[in-house]
C-alpha positions as CSV (number, residue, x, y, z in Angstrom):
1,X,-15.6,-6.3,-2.8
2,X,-17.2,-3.2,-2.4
3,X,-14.5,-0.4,-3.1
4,X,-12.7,-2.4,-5.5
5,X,-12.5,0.4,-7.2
6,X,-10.0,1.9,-5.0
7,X,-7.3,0.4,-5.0
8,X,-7.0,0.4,-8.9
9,X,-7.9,4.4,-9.0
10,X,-4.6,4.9,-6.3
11,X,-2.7,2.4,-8.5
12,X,-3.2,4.2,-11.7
13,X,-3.3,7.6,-10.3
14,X,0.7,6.2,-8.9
15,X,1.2,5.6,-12.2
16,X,1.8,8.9,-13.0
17,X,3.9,9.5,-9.2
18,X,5.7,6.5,-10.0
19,X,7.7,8.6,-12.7
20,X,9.4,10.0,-9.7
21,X,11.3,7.3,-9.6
22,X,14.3,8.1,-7.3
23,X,11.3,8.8,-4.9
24,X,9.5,5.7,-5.0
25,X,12.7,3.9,-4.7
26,X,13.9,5.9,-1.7
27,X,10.8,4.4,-0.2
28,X,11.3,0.8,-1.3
29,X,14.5,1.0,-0.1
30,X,13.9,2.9,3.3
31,X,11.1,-0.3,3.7
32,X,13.9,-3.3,2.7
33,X,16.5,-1.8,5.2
34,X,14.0,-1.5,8.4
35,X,12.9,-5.2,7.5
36,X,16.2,-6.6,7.7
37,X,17.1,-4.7,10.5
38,X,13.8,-5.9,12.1
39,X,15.1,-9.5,11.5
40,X,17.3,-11.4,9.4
41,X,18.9,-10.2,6.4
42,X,17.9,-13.2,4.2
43,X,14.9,-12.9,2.4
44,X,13.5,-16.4,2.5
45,X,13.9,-16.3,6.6
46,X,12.4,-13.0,7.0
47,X,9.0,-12.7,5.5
48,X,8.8,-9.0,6.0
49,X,11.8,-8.4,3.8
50,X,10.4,-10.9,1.3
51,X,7.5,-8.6,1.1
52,X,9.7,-5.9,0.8
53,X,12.1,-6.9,-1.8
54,X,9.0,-8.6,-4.1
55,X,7.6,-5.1,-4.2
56,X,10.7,-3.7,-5.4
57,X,11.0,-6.1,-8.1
58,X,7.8,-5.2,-8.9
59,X,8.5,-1.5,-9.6
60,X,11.5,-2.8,-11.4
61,X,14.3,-1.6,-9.0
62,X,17.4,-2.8,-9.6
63,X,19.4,-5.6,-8.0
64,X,22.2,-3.9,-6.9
65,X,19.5,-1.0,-5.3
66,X,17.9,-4.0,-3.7
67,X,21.1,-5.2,-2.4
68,X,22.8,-2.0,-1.3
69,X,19.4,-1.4,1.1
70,X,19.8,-4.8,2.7
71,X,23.1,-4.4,3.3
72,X,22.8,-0.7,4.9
73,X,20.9,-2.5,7.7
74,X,24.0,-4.7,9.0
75,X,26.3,-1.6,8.0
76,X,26.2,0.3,11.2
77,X,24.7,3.3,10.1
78,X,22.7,5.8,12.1
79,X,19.5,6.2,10.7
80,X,17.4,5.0,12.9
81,X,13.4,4.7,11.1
82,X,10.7,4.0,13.6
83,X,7.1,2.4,11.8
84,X,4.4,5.6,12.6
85,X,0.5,5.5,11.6
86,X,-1.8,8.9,10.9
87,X,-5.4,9.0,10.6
88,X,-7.7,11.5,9.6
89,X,-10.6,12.8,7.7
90,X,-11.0,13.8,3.9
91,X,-13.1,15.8,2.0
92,X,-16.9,13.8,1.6
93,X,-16.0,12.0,5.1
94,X,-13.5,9.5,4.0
95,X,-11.5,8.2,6.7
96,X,-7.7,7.9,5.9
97,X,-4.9,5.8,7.4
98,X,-1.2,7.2,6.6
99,X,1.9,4.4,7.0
100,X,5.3,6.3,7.5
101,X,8.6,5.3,8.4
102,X,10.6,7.9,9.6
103,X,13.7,9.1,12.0
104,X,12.0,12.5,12.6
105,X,8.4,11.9,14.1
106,X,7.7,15.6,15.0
107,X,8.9,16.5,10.9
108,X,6.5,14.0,9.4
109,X,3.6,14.8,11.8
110,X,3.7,18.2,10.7
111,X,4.0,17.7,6.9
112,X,1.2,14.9,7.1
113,X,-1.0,17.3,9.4
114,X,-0.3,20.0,6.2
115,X,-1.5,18.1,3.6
116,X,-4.6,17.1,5.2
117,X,-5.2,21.2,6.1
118,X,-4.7,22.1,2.6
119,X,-6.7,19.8,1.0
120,X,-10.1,19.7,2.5
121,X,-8.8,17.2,5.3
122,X,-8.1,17.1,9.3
123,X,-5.9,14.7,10.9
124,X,-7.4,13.0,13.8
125,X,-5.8,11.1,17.0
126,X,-4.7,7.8,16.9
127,X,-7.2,5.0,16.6
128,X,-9.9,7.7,15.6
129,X,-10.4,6.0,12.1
130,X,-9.0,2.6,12.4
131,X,-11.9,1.1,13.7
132,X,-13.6,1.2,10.5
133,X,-11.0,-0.7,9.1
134,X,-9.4,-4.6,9.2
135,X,-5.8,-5.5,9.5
136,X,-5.0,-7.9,6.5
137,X,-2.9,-9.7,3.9
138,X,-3.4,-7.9,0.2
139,X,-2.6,-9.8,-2.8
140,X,-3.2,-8.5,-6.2
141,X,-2.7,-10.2,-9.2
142,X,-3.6,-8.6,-13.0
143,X,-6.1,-9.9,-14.9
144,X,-4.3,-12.5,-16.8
145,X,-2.6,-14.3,-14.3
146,X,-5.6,-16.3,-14.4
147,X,-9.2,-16.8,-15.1
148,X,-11.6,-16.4,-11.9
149,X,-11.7,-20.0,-11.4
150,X,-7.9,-20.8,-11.8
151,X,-7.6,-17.7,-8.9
152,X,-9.9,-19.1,-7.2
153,X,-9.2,-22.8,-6.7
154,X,-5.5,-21.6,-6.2
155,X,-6.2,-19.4,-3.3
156,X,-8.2,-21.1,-1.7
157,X,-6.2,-23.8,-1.3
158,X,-3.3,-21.2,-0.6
159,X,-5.7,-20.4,2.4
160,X,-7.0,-16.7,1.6
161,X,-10.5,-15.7,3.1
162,X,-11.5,-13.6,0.5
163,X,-11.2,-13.2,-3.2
164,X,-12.7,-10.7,-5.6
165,X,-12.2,-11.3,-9.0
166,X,-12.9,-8.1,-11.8
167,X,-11.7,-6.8,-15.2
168,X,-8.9,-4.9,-13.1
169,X,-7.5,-7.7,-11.7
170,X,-7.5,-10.6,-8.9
171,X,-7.6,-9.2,-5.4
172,X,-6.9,-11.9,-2.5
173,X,-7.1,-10.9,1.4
174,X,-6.0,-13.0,4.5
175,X,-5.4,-13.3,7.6
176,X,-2.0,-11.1,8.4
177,X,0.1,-14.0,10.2
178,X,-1.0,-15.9,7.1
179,X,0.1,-13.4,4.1
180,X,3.8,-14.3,3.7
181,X,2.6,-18.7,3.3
182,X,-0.1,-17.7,1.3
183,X,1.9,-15.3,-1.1
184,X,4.2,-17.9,-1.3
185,X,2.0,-20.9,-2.1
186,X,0.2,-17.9,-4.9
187,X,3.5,-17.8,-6.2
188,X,4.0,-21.6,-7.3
189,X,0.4,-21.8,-8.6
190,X,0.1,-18.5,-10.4
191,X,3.8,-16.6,-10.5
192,X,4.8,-13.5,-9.0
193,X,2.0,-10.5,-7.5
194,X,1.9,-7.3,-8.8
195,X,0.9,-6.4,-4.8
196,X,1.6,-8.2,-2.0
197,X,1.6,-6.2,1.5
198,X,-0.1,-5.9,5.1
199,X,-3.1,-3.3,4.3
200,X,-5.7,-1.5,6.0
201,X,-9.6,-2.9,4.6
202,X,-12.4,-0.7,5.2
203,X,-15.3,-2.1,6.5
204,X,-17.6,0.4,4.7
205,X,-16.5,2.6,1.6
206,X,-17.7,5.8,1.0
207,X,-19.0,6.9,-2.6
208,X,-17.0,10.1,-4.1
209,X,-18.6,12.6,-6.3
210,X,-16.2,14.7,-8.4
211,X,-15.8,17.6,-6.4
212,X,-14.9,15.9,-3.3
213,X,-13.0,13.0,-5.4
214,X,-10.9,15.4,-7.1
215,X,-9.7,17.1,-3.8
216,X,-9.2,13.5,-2.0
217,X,-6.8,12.8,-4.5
218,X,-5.1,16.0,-4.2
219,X,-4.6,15.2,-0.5
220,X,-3.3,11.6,-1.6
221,X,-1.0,13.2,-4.0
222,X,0.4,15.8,-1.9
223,X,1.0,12.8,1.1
224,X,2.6,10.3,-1.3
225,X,5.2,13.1,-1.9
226,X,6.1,13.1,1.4
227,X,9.5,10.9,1.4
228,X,8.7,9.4,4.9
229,X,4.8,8.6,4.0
230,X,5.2,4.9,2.8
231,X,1.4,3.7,2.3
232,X,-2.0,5.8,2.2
233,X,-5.3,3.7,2.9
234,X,-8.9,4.9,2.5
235,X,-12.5,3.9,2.8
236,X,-13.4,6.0,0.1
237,X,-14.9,4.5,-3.7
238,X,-14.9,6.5,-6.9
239,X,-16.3,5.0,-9.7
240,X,-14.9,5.0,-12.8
241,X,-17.2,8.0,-14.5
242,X,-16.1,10.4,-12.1
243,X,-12.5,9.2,-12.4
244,X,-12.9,9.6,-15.9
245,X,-14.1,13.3,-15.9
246,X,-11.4,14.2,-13.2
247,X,-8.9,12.8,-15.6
248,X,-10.6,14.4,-18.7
């Protein structure tokens, strides 16, 4: 799809956030403990906390981390996280969607509206960007799970409307009521996702030249710092030459 590009420029430019690892698993975990509060604690009759504890495994966090989040959701504690969405502008007129969880909406507002001030951004109202952008299932799968064909034959009959196929990796969209059966049926055919999650499409991306790429991802760094942001979307594309000289 057009834009491929971006989701493999956030996930290597998380490769280097990802070191912050007692960050990224306070996230995971904050994510597996609303799910099974949201529902039952047992993964395979609560697809959101499937979702949530496959992406853990993913980023290689423990079982007993895994465990010790589910188990803070029946434990009677008081934290209390409520699901929150930001949008707003970025520098070149990229639209940006912000996921949080949080159990202090007037704390993360602020620090969200901040990033966005300090790095060429402005956050706008609810719904002012999200119609520019679809509601779906996201699968990725790396590049040798498969060849195009194998992915192709296998999602389809998983029932995914879309697939994309590149060098980066196998990326597989569906409906959202659909994403935990389909993810599942992936899973016998081609093993485990490296992503599997509810994202936000755009319907049209937006090219990035350096200057304004390399302030974007200043504002997507600062926001994935934020302990309560959980997920940043865009409808931004930055090809891999300017990547390149911004990582240069």
């Amino acid at each position: 799809m057009a834009g491929h590009s971006k989701f493999k420029n956030i996930m290597h430019r998380k490769g280097a956030q990802d070191k912050k690892r007692s960050n990224l698993f306070s996230k995971l975990s904050r994510e597996i403990t609303v799910a099974a509060k949201m529902g039952m604690p047992d993964p395979d009759m609560n697809p959101r906390l499937r979702l949530a504890v496959n992406a853990a495994k993913a980023q290689s966090m423990p079982k007993d981390n895994i465990q010790r989040a589910i188990d803070k959701a029946s434990g009677g504690d008081d934290e209390n996280y409520e699901e929150v969405r930001y949008e707003g502008y970025g520098p070149g007129g990229s639209a940006i969607i912000v996921e949080a969880l949080t159990d202090n909406r007037n704390r993360t507002a602020t620090n969200v509206r901040t990033a966005f001030s300090k790095n060429g951004g402005n956050m706008g109202t609810e719904g002012s960007v999200a119609h520019g952008f679809e509601r779906l299932g996201f699968i990725l799968y790396p590049a040798d799970a498969g060849s195009e064909e194998k992915v192709l034959e296998a999602a389809m009959e998983a029932g995914a409307e879309d697939i994309t196929s590149t060098e980066d990796g196998h990326e597989i969209w569906t409906a959202p009521e659909d994403l935990h059966q389909v993810a599942a049926d992936l899973e016998q055919a081609l093993g485990e996702a490296e992503t599997v999650k509810l994202a936000w499409k755009p319907n049209l991306t937006v090219d990035m030249d350096e200057k304004n790429a390399a302030t974007l991802l200043k504002l997507i760094d600062a926001l994935d710092d934020d302990d309560d942001v959980q997920t940043v979307w865009g409808n931004y594309d930055i090809s891999d030459e300017v990547m390149d000289k911004i990582d240069a």
